[in-house]
C-alpha positions in Angstrom: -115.5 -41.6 163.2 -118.0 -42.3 166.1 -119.9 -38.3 165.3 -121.0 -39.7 162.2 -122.3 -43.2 163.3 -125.8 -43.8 165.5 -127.7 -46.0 167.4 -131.3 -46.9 166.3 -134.3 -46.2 169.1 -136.9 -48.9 168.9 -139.1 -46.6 166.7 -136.5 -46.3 163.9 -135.2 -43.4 164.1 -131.2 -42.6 164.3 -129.8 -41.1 167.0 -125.9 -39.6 167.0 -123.9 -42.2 169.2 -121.9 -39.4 171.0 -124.0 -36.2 172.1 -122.5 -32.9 173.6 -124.2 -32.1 176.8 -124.9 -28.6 178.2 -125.9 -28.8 181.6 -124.4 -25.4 183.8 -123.9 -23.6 179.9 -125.2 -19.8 180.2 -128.2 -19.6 178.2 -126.0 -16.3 176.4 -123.6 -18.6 175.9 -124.7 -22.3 175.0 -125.8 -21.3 171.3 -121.2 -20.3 170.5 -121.0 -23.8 171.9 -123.7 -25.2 169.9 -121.9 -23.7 167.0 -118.8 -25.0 167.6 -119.4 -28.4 168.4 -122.3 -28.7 164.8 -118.6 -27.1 163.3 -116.6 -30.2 164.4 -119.1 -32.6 164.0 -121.7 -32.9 166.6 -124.8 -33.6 165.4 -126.9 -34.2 168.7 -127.2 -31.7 171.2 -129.1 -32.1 174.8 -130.8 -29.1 176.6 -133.4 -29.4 179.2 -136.1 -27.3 180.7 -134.1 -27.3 184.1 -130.7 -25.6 182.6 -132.9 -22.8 181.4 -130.5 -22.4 178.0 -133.3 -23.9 175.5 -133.5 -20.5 173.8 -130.0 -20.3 173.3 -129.6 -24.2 172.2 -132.6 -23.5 169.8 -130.3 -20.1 167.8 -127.0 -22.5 168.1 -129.0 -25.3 166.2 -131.2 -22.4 164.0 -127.6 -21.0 163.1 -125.3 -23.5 162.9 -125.5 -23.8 159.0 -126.8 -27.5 159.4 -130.1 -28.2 157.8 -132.6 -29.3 160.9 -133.0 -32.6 160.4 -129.3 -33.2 160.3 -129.4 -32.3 163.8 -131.0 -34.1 166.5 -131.9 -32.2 169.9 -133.1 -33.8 172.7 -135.0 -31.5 175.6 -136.1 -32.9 179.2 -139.6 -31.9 181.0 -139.3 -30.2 184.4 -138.6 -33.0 186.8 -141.8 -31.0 188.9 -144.2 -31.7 186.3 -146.1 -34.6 186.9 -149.8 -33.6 185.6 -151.3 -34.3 181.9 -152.5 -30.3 181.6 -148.9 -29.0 182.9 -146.5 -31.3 180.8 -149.2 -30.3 177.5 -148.1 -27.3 178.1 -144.4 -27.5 178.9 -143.7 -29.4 175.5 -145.3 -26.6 173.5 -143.5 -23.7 175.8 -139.6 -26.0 174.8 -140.6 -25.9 170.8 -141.4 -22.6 171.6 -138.6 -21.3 173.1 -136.3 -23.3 171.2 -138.2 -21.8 167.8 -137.9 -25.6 166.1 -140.7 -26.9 164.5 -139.8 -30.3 166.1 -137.8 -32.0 169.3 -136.1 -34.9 168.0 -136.1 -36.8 171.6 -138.5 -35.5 174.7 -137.8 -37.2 177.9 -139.2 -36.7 181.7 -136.1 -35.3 183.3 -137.0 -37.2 187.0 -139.6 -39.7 187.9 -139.6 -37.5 190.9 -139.8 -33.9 191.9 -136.0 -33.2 192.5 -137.4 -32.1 196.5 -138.4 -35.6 196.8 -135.9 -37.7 194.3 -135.3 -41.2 196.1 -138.0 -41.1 198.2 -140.6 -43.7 198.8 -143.3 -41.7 196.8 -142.5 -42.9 192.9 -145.2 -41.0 191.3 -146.1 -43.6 189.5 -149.8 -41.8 188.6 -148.1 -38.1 187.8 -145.8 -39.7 185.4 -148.0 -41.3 183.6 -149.9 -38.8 183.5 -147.2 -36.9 182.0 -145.9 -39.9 179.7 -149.7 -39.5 177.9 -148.9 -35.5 177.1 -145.3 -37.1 175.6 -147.2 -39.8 173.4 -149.7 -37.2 172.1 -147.4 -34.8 171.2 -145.4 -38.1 169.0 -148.4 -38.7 167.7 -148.7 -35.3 166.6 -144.7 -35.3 165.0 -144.0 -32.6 167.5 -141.6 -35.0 169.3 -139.9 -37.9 167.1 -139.0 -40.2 170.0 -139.5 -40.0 174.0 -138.0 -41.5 176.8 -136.9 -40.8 180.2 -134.0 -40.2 182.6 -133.1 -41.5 186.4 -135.5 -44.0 186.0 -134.9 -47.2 187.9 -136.2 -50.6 187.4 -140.1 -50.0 189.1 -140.3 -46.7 187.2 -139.6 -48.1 183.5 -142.3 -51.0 184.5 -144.6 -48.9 185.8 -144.5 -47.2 181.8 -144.0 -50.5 180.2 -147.1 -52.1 181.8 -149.4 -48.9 181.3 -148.6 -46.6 178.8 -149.1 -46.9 175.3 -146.0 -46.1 174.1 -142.5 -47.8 175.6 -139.5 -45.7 176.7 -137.3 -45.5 173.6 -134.4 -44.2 175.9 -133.5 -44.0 179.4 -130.8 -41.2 180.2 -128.9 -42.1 183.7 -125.9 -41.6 185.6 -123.1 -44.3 184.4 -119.5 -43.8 184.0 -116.0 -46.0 185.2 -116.4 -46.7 188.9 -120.1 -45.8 188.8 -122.1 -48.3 186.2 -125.4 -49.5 187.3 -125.1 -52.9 185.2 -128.2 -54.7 187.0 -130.4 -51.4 185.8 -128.8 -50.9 182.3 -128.7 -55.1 181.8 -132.7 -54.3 182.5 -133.5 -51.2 180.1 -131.7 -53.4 177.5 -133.6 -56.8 178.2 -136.4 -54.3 177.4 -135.4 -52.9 174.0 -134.6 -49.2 175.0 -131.2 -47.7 174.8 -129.1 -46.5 177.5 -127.9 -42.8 177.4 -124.5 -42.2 180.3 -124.5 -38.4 181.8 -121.6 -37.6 183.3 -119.7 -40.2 181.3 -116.5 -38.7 182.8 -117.5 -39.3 186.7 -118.3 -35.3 186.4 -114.7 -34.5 186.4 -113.7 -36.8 189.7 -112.4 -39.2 187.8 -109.4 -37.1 186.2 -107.3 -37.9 189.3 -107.5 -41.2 189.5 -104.0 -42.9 189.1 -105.4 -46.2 187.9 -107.4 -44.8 185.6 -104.8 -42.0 184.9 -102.1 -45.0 183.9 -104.2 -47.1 181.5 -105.3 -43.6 179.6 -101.4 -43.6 179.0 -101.0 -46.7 177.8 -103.6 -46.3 175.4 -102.3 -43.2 174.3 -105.8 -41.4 175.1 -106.8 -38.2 177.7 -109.0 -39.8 180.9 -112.0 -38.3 179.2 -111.4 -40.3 175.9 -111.0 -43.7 177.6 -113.8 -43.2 180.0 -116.0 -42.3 176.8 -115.0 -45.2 174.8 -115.9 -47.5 178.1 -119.1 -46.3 177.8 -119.5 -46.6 173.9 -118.0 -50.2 174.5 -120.5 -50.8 176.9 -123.0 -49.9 174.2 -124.2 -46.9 175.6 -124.3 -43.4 174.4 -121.9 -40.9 176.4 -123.1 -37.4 177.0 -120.5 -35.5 177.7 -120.8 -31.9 178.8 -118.5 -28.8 177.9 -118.8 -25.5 176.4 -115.1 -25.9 175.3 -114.2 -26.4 171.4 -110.9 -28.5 172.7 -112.3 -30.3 174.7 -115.4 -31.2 172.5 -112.5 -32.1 169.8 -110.8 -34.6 172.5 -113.8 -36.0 173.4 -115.0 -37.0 169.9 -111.5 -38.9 169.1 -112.3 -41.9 170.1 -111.5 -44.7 167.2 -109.8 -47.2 169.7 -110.5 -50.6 171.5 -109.8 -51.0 175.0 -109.2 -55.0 175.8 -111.3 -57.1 177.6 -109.0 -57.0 180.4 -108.7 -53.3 181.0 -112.7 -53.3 180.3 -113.1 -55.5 183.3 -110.9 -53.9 185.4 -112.6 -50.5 184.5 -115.8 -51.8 185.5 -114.7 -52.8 188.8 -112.9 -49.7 189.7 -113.1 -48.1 193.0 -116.4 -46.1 193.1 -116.7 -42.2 193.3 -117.4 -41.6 196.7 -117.8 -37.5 196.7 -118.7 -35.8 193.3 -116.9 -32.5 194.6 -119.2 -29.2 194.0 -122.1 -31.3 192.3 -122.9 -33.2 195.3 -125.4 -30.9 196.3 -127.7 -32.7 193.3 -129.7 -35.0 194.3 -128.5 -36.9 191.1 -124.4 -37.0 192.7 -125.5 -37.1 196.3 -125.1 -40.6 197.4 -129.6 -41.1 196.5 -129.5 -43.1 193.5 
């Protein structure tokens, strides 16, 4: 069952293969869904400092009746931080909030400020900057792995080449009709696992009839095939729902789609408009 297998970041340590995401989950509410999902068999959870629900993820995981380090939570710094003093101080505000004695995975949400994301301007100085606050705190066993998310190719170098830890994960947008395979091919070649948001095209892919038809034959939902692409892929899916069905559905996931279909998933027509999440800068047409 894939919530009980994990991939292994390039420090060591495990990480669940499928995680429940809860981006746009009520801070009152995200600790039920915590809950709920530890209850069927989640056993990584991902918050960030952006969704403003970290106190309510930290009571889901504090009261989920799962010792701590059966549980892996991952937290993201503000994409706006991009100073030494200001992420110091961040990381200890997320333990803090959450009330955990640990983060099991840290990573910088944005190498830019969302205001500027996909401009010129990499902040390639700010995120270092920020990357040596991330690698103290690891040092320290307040963190057990870091990484990052929407980093591109010049990004993760700029880390590689001057830090003196390497990314153990880079978190980015990938799903059927949207898969980045130059980038991921890249953060692989380099020994750091790739992490899928939105693993279900943010919802815009549960009309497509292509897509729609081979879920059928498989005798899967849309959700559970476009999760297993990703896992076949060798990434790890991050779904996101506050709903207990739907966390069931997309956990059932012990099938093999062909190396045909595989193919002609990757080459499916791309998501042009990501509905209602197109106003973030993450779904509008910059990455």
């Amino acid at each position: 069952m894939i919530l009980q297998e994990t991939y292994t970041l390039p420090n060591g340590v495990a990480i669940p293969k499928l995680g429940l995401g809860t981006w746009m989950i009520e801070d009152d509410k995200v600790a039920d869904a915590v809950k709920a999902a530890v209850k069927l068999g989640y056993r990584h959870i991902d918050t960030a400092q952006a969704y403003q629900n970290e106190r309510g993820v930290g009571e889901g995981v504090r009261d989920s009746g799962v010792a701590r380090e059966d549980l892996f939570v991952t937290t993201k710094l503000d994409a706006g931080i991009k100073s030494y003093d200001e992420a110091k101080a961040a990381i200890d505000w997320s333990l803090a909030t959450m009330g955990l004695d640990y983060i099991d995975l840290m990573i910088i949400h944005s190498p830019q400020p969302w205001q500027n994301f996909a401009g010129d301007d990499r902040f390639f100085e700010g995120n270092l900057a920020a990357w040596k606050a991330l690698e103290e705190a690891y040092a320290d066993g307040k963190l057990r792995a870091i990484g990052v998310s929407n980093f591109e190719k010049d990004d993760l170098q700029n880390l590689i080449d001057n830090a003196e830890v390497k990314p153990m994960l880079n978190q980015i947008l990938a799903h059927v009709s949207n898969t980045p395979f130059e980038l991921i091919d890249y953060i692989k070649a380099n020994d750091i696992l790739v992490e899928a948001y939105s693993p279900v095209g943010h919802g815009q892919i549960l009309d497509n009839v292509e897509i729609k038809a081979m879920a059928e034959k498989y005798g899967v939902s849309v959700p559970q095939l476009c999760i297993r692409y990703v896992l076949q892929l060798g990434l790890l899916p991050l779904p996101k729902t506050a709903n207990p069905a739907h966390m069931q559905n997309n956990a059932d996931v012990d099938f093999v789609i062909s190396d045909a279909d595989m193919e002609a998933l990757k080459n499916a027509e791309p998501i042009k408009d990501y509905g209602d999440a197109s106003v973030f800068p993450v779904y509008g047409g910059k990455m």
